[in-house]
Structures are given as C-alpha cells and as structure tokens.
PDB file of N, CA, C and O in Angstrom:
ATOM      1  N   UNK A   1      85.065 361.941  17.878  1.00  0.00           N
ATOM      2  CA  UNK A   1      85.861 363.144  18.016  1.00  0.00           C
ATOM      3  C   UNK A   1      84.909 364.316  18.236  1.00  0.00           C
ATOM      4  O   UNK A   1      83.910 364.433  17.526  1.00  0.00           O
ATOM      5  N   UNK A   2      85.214 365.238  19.265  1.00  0.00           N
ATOM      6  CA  UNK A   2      84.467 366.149  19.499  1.00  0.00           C
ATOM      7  C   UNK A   2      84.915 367.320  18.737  1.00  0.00           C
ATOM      8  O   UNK A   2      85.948 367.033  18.133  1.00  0.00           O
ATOM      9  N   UNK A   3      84.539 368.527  18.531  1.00  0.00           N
ATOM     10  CA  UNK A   3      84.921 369.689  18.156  1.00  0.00           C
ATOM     11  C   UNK A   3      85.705 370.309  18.919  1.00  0.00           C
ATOM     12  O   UNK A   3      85.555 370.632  20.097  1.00  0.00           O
ATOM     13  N   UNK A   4      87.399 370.634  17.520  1.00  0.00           N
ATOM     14  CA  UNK A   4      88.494 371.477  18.530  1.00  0.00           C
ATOM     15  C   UNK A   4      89.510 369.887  18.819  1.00  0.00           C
ATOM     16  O   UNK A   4      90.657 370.004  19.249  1.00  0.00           O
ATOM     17  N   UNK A   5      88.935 368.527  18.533  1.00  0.00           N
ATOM     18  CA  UNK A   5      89.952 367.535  19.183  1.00  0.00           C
ATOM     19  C   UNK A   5      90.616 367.490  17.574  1.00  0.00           C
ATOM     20  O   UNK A   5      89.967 367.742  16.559  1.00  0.00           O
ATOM     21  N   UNK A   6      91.836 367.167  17.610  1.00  0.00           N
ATOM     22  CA  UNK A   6      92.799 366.875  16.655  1.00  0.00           C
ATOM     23  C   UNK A   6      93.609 365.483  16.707  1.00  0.00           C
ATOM     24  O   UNK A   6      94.307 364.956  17.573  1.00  0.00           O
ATOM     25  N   UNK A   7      93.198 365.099  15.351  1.00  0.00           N
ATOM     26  CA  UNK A   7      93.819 363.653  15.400  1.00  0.00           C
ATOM     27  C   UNK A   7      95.470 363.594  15.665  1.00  0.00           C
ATOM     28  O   UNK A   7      96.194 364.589  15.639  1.00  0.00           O
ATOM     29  N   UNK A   8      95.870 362.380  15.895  1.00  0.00           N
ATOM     30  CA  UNK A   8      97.374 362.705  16.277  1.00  0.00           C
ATOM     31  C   UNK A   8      98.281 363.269  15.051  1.00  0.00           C
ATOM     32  O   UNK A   8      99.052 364.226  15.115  1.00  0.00           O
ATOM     33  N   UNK A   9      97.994 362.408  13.857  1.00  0.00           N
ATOM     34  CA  UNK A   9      98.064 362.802  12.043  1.00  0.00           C
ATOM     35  C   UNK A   9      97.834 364.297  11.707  1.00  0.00           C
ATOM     36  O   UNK A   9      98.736 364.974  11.212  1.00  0.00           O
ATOM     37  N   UNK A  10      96.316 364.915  12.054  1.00  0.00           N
ATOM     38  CA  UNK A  10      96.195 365.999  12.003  1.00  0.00           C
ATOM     39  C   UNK A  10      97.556 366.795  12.856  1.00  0.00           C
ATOM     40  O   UNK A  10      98.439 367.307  12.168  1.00  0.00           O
ATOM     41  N   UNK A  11      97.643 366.851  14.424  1.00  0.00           N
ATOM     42  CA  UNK A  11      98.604 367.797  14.518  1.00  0.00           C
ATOM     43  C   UNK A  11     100.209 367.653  14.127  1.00  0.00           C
ATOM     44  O   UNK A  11     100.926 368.637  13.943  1.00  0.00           O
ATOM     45  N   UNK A  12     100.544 366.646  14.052  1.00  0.00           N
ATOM     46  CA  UNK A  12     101.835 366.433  13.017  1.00  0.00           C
ATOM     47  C   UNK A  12     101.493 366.951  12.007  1.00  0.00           C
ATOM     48  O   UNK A  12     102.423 367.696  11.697  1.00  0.00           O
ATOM     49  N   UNK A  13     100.671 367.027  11.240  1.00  0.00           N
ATOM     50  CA  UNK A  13     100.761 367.920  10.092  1.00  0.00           C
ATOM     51  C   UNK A  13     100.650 369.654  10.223  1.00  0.00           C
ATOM     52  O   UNK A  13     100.975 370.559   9.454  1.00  0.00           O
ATOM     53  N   UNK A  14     100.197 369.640  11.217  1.00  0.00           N
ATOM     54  CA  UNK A  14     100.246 371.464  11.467  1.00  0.00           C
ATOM     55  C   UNK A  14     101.279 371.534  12.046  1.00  0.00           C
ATOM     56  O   UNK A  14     101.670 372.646  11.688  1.00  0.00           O
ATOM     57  N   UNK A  15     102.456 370.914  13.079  1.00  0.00           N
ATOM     58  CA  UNK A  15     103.131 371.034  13.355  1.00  0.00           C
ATOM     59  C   UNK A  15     104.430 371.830  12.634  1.00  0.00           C
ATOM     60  O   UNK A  15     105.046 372.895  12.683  1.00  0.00           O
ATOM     61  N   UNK A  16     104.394 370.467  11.891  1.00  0.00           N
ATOM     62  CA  UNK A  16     105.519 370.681  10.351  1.00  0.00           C
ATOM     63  C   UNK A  16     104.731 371.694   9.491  1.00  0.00           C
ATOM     64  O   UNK A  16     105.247 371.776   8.377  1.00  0.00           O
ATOM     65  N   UNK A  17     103.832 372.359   9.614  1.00  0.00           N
ATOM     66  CA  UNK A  17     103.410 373.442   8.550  1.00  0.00           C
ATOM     67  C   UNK A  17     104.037 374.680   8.988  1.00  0.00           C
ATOM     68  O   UNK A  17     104.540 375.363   8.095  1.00  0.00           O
ATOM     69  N   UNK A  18     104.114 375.145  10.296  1.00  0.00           N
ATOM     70  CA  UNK A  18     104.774 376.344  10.749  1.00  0.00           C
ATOM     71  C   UNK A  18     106.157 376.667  10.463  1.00  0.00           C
ATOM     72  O   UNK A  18     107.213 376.081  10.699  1.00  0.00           O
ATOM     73  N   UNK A  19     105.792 378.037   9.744  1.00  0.00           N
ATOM     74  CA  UNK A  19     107.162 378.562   9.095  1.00  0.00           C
ATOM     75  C   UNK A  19     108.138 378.975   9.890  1.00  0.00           C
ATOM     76  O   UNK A  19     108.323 378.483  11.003  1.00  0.00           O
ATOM     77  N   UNK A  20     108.708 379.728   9.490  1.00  0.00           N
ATOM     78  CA  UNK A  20     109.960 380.194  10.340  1.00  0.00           C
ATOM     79  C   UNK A  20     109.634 381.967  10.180  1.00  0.00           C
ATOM     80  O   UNK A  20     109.717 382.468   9.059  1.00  0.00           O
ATOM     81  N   UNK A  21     109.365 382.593  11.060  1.00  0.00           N
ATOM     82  CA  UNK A  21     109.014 384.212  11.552  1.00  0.00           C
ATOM     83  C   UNK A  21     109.986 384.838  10.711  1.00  0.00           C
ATOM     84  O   UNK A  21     109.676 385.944  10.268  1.00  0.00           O
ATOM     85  N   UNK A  22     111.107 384.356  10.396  1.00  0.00           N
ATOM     86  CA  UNK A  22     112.177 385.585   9.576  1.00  0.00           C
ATOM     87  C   UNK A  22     112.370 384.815   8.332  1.00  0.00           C
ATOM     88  O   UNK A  22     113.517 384.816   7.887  1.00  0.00           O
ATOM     89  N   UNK A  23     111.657 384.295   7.821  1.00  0.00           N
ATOM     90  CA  UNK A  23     111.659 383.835   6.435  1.00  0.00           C
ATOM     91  C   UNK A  23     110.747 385.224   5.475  1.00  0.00           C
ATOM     92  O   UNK A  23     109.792 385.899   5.859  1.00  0.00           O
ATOM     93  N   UNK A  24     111.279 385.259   4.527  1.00  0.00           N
ATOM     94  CA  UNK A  24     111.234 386.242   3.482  1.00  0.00           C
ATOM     95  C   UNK A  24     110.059 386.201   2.929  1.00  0.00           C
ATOM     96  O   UNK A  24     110.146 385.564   1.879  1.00  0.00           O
ATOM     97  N   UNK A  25     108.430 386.768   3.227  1.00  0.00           N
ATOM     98  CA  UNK A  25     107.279 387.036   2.669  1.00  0.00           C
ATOM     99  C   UNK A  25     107.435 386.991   0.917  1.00  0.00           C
ATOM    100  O   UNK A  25     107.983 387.775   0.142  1.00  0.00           O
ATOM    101  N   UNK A  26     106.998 386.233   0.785  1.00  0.00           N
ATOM    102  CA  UNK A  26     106.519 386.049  -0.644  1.00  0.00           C
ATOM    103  C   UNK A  26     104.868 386.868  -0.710  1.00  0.00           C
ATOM    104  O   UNK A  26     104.052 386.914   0.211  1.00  0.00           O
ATOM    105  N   UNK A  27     104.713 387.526  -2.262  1.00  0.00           N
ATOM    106  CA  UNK A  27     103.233 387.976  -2.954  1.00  0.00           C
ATOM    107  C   UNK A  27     102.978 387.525  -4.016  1.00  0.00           C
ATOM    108  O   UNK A  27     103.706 387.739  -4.985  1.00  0.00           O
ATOM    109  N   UNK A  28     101.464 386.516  -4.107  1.00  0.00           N
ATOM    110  CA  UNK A  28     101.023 386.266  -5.237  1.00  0.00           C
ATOM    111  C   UNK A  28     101.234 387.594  -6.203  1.00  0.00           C
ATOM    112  O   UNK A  28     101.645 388.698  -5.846  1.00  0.00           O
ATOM    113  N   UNK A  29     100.829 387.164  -7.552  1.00  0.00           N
ATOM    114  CA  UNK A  29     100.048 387.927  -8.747  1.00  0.00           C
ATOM    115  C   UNK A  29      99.094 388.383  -8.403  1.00  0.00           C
ATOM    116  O   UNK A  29      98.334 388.763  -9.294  1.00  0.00           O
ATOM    117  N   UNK A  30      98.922 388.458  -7.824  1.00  0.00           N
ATOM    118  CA  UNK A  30      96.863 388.655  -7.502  1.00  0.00           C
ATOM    119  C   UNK A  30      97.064 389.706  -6.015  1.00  0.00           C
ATOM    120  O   UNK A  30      96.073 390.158  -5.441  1.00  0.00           O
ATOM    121  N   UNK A  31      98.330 389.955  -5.588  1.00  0.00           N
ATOM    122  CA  UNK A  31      98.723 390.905  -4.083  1.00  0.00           C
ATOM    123  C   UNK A  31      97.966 391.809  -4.020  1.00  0.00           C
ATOM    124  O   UNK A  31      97.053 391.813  -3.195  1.00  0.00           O
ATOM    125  N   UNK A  32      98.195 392.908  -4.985  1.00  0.00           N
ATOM    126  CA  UNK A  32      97.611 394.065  -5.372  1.00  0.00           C
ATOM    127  C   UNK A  32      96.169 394.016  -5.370  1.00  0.00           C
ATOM    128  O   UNK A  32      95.608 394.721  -4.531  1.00  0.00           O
ATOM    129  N   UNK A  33      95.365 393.227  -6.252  1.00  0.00           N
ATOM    130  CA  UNK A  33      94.488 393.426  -6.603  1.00  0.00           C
ATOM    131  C   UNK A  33      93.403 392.514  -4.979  1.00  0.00           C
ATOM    132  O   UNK A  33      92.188 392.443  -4.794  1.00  0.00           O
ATOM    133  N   UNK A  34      94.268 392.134  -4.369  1.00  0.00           N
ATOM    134  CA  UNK A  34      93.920 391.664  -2.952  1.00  0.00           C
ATOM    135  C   UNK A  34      93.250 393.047  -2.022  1.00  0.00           C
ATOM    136  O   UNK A  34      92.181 393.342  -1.486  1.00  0.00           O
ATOM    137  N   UNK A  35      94.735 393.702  -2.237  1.00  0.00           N
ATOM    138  CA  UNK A  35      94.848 394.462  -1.258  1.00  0.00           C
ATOM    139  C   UNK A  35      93.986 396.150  -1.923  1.00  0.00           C
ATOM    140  O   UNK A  35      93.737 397.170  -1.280  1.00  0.00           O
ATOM    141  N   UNK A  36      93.782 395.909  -3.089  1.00  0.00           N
ATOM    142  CA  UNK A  36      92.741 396.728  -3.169  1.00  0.00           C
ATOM    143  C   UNK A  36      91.477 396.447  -3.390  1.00  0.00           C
ATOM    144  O   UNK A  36      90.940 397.269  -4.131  1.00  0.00           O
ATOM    145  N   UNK A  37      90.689 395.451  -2.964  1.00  0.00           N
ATOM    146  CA  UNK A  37      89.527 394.978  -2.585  1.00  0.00           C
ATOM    147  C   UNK A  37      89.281 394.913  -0.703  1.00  0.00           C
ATOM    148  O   UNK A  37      88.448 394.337  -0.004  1.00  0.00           O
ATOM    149  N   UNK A  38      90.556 395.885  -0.364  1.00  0.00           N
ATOM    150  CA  UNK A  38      90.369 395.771   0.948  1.00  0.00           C
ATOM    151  C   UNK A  38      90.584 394.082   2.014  1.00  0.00           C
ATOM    152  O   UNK A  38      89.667 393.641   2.706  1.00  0.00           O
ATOM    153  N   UNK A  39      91.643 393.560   1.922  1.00  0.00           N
ATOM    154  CA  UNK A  39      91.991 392.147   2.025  1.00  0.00           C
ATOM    155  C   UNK A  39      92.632 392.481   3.282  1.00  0.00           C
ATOM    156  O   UNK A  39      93.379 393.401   3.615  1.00  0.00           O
ATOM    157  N   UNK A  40      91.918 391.036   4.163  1.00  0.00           N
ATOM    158  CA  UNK A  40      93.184 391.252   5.611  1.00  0.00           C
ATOM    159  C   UNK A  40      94.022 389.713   5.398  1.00  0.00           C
ATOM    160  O   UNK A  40      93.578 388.565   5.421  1.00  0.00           O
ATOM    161  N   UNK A  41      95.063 390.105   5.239  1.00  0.00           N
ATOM    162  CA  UNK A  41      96.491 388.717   5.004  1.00  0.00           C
ATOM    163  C   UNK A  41      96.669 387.874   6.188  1.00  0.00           C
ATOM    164  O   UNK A  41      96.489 388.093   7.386  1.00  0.00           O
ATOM    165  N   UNK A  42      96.964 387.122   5.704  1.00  0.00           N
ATOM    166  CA  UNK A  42      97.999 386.325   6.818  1.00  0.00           C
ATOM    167  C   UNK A  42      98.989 385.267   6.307  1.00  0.00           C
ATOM    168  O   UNK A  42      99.146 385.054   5.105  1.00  0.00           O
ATOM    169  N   UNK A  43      99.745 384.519   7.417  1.00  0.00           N
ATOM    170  CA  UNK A  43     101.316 384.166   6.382  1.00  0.00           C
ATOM    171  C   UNK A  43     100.626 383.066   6.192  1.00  0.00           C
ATOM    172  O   UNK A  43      99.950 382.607   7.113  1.00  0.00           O
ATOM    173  N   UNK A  44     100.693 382.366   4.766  1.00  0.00           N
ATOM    174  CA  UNK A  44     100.471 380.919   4.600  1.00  0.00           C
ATOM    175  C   UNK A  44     101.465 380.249   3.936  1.00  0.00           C
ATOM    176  O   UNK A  44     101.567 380.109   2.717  1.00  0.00           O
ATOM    177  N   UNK A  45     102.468 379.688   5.120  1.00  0.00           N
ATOM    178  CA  UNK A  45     103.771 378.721   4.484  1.00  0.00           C
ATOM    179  C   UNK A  45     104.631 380.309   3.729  1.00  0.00           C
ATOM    180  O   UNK A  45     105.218 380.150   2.658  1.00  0.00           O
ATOM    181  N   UNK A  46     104.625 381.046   4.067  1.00  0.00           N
ATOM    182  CA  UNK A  46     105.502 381.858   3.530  1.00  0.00           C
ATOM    183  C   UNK A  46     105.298 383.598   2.909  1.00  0.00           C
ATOM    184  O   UNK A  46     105.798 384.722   2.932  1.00  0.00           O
ATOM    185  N   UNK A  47     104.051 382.694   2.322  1.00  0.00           N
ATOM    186  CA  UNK A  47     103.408 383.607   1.215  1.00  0.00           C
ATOM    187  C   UNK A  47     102.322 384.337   1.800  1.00  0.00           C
ATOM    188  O   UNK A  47     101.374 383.669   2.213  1.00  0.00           O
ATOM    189  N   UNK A  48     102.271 385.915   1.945  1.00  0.00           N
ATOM    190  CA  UNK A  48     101.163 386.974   2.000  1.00  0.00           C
ATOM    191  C   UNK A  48      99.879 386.722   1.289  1.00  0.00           C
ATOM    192  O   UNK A  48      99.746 387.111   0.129  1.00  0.00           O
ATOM    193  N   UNK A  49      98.763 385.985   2.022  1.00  0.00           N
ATOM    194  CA  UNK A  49      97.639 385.712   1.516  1.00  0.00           C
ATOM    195  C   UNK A  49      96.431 386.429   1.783  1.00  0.00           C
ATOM    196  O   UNK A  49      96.672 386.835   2.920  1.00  0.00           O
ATOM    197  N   UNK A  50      95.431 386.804   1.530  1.00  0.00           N
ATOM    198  CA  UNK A  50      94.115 387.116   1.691  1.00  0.00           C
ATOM    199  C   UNK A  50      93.477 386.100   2.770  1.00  0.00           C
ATOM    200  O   UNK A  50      93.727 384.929   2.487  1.00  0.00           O
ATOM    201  N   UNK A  51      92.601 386.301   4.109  1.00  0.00           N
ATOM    202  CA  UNK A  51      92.214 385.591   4.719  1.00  0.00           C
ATOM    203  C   UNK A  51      90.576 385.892   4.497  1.00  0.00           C
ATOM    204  O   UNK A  51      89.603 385.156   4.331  1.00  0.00           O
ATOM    205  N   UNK A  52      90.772 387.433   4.584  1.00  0.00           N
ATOM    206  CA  UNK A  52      88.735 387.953   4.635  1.00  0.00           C
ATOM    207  C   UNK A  52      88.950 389.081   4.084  1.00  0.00           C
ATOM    208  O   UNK A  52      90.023 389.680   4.022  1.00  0.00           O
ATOM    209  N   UNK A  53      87.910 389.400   3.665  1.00  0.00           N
ATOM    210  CA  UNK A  53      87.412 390.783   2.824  1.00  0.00           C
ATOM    211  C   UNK A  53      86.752 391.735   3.688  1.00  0.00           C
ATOM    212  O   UNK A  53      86.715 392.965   3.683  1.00  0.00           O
ATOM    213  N   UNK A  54      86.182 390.751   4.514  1.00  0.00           N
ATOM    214  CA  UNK A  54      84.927 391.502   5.232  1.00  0.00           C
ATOM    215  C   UNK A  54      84.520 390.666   6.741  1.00  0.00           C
ATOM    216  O   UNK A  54      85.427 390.249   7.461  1.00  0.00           O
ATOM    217  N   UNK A  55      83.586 390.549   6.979  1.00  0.00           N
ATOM    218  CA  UNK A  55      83.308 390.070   8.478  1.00  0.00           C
ATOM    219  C   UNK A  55      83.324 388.247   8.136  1.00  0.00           C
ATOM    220  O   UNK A  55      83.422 387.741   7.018  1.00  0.00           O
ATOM    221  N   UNK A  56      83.223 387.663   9.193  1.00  0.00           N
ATOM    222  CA  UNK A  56      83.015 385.981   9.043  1.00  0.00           C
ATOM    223  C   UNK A  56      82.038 386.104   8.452  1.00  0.00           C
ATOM    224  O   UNK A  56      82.026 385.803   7.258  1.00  0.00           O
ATOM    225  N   UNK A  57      80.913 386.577   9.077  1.00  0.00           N
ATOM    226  CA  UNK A  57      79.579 386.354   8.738  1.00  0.00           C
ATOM    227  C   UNK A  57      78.993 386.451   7.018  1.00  0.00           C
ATOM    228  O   UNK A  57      78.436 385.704   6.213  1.00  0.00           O
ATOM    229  N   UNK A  58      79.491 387.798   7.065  1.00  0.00           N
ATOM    230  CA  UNK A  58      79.234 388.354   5.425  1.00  0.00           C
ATOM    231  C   UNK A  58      79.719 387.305   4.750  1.00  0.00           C
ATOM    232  O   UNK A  58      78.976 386.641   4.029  1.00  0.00           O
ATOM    233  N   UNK A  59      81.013 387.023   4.893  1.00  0.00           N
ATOM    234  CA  UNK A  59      81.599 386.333   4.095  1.00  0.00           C
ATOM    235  C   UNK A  59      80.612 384.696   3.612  1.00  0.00           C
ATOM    236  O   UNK A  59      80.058 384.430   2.545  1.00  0.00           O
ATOM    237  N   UNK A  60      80.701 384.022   4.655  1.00  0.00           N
ATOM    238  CA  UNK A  60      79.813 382.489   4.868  1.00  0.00           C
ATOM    239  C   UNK A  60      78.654 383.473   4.097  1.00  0.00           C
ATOM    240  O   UNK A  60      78.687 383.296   2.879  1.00  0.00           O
ATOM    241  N   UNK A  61      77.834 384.278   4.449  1.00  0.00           N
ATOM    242  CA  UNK A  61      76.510 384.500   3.858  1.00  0.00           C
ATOM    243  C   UNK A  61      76.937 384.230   1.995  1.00  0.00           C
ATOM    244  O   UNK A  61      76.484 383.358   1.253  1.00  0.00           O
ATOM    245  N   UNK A  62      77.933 385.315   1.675  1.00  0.00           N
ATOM    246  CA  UNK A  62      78.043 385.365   0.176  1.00  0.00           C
ATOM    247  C   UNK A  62      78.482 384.156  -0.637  1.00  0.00           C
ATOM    248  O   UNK A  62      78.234 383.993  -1.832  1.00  0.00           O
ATOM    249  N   UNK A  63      79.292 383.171   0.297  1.00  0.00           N
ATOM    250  CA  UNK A  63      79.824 381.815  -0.116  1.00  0.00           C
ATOM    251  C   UNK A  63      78.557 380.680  -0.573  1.00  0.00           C
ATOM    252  O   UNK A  63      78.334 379.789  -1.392  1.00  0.00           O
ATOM    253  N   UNK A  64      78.018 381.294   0.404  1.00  0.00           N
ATOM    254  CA  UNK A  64      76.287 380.389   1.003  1.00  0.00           C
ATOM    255  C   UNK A  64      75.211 380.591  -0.510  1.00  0.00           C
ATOM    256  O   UNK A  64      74.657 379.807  -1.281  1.00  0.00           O
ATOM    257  N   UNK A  65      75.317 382.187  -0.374  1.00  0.00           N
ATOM    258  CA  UNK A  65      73.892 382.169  -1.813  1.00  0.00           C
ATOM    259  C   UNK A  65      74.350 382.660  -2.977  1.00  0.00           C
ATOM    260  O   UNK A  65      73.597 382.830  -3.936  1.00  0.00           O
ATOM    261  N   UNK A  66      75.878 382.990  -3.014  1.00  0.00           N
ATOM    262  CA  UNK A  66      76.565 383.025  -4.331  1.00  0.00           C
ATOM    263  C   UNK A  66      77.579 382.606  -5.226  1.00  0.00           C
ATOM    264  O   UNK A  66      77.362 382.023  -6.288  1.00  0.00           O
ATOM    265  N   UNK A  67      78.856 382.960  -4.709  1.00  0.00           N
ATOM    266  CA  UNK A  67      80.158 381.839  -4.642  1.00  0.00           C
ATOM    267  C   UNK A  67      81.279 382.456  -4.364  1.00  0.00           C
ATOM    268  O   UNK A  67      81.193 383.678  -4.240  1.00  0.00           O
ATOM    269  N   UNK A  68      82.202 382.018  -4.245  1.00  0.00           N
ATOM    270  CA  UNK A  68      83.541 381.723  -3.076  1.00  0.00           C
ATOM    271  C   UNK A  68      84.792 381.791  -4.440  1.00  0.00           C
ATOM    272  O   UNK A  68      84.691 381.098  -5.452  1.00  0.00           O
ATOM    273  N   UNK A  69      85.502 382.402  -4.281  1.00  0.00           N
ATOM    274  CA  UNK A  69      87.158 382.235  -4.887  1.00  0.00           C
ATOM    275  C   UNK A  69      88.364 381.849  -3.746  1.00  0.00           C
ATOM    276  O   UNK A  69      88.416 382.363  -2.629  1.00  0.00           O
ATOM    277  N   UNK A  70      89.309 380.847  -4.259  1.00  0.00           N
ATOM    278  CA  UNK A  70      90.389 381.313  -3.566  1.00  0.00           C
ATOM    279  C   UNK A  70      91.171 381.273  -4.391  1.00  0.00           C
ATOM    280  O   UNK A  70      91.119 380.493  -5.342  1.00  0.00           O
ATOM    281  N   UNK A  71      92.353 382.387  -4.128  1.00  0.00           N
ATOM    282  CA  UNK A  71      94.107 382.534  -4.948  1.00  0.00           C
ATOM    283  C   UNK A  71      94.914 381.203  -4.709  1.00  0.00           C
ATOM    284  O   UNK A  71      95.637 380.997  -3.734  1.00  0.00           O
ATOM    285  N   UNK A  72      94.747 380.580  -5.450  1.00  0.00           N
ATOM    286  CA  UNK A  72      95.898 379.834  -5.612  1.00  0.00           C
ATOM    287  C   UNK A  72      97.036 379.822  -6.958  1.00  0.00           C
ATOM    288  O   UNK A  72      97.398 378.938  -7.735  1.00  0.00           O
ATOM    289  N   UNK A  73      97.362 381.184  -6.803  1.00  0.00           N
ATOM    290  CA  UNK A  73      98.251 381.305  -8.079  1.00  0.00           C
ATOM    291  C   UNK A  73      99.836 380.956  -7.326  1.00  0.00           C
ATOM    292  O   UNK A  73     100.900 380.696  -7.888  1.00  0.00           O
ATOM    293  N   UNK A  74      99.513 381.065  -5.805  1.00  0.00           N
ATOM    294  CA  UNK A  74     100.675 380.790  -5.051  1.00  0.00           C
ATOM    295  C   UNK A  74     101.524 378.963  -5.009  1.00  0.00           C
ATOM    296  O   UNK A  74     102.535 378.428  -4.554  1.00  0.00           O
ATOM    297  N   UNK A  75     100.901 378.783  -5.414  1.00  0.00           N
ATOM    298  CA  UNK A  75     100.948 377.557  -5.788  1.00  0.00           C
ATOM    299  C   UNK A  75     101.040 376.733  -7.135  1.00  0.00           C
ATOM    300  O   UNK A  75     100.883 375.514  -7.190  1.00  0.00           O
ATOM    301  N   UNK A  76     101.381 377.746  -8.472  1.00  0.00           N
ATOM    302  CA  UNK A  76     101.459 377.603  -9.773  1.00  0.00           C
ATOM    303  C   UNK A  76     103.478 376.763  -9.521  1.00  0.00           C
ATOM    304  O   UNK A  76     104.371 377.042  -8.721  1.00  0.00           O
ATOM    305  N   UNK A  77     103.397 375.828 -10.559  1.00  0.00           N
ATOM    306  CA  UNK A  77     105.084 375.676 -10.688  1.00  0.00           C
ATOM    307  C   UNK A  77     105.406 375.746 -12.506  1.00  0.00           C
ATOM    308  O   UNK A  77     104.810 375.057 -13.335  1.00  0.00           O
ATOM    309  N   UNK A  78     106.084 376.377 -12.695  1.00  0.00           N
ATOM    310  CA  UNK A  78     106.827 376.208 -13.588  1.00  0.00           C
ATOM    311  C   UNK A  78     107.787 375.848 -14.334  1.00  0.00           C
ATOM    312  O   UNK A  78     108.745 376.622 -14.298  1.00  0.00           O
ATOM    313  N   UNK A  79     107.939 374.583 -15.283  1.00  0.00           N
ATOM    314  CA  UNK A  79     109.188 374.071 -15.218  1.00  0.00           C
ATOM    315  C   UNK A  79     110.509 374.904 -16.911  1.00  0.00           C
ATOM    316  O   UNK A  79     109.963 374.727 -18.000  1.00  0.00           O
ATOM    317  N   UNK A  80     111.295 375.311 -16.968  1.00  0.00           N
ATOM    318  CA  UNK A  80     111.612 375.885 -17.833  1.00  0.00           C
ATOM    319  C   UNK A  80     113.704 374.714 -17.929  1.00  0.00           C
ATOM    320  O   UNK A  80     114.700 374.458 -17.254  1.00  0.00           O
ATOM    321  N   UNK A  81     112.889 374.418 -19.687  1.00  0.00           N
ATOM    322  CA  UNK A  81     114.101 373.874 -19.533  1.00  0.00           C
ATOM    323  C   UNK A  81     114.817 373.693 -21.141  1.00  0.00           C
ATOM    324  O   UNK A  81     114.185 373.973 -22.159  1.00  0.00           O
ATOM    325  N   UNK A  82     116.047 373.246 -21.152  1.00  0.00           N
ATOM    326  CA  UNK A  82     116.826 373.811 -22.367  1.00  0.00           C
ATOM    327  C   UNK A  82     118.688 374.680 -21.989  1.00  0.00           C
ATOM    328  O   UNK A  82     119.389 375.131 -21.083  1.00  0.00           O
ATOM    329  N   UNK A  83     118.638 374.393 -23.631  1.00  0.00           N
ATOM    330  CA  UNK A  83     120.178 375.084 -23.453  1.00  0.00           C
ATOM    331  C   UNK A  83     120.077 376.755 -22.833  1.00  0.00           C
ATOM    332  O   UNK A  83     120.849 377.150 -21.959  1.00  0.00           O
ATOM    333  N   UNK A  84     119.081 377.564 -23.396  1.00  0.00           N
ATOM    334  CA  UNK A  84     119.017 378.871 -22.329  1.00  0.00           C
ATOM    335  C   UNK A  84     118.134 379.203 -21.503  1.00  0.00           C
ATOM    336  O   UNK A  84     117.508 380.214 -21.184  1.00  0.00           O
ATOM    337  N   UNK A  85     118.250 377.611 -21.080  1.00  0.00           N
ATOM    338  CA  UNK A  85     117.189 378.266 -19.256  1.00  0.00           C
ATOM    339  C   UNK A  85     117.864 378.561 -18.362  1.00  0.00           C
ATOM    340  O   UNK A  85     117.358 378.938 -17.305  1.00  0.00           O
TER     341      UNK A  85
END
C-alpha cells in the first residue's frame, strides 16, 4: 500500500463515519477551556472538538520532545439507574 491508498475496510469505515451537516453540535466539558487556549474545532461525529492549537509543525515538535493530550471526555457514558432515574 502506498501513501493516501485506503483499504476497502478502511473506507467503509469513513464512509459510515460522516455525520449529517444539520445535526445538532454537541460541546465537551473541556469547550471553554479549548477555546480559550486558542483551539481551532472541527465536527467529530457530532461533537465540537479541538483539532490544533497552533501550526502542524509546532504542534508534532511539542508532541515529539514533550507530550500530547487529547479530550476525550466526549466520549465518557454514564449509566444512572433506579426508582428516581
């Protein structure tokens, strides 16, 4: 496989990942504090995410000789259950 080729598996799965344009933006816990570290978003499955802070480059450099976070609070489930759930 060369670079840029996609297995047939791979694009069935991106296929079925694309949302629907008028589906209702969801924000982590963490939105705010995204968007005041200067965050550029994009939709992931729904939800308003952080993509970069800063340039590609910077970024790979700081991942490279220091370390890397990602939000996945978007992805927390909670199950709540009982007579007053």
């Amino acid at each position: 496989m060369t670079e840029g080729e996609f297995l047939a598996s791979d694009r069935a799965c991106l296929e079925n990942s694309v949302t629907d344009s008028t589906a209702i933006e969801k924000y982590s816990p963490l939105h705010q504090i995204h968007v005041d570290a200067g965050a550029s978003f994009t939709d992931f499955a729904g939800w308003q995410m952080p993509v970069r802070y800063s340039s590609d480059l910077a970024e790979h450099h700081a991942v490279r000789t220091a370390a890397g976070l990602f939000d996945l609070s978007h992805m927390a489930e909670i199950l709540v259950s009982g007579p007053e759930a």
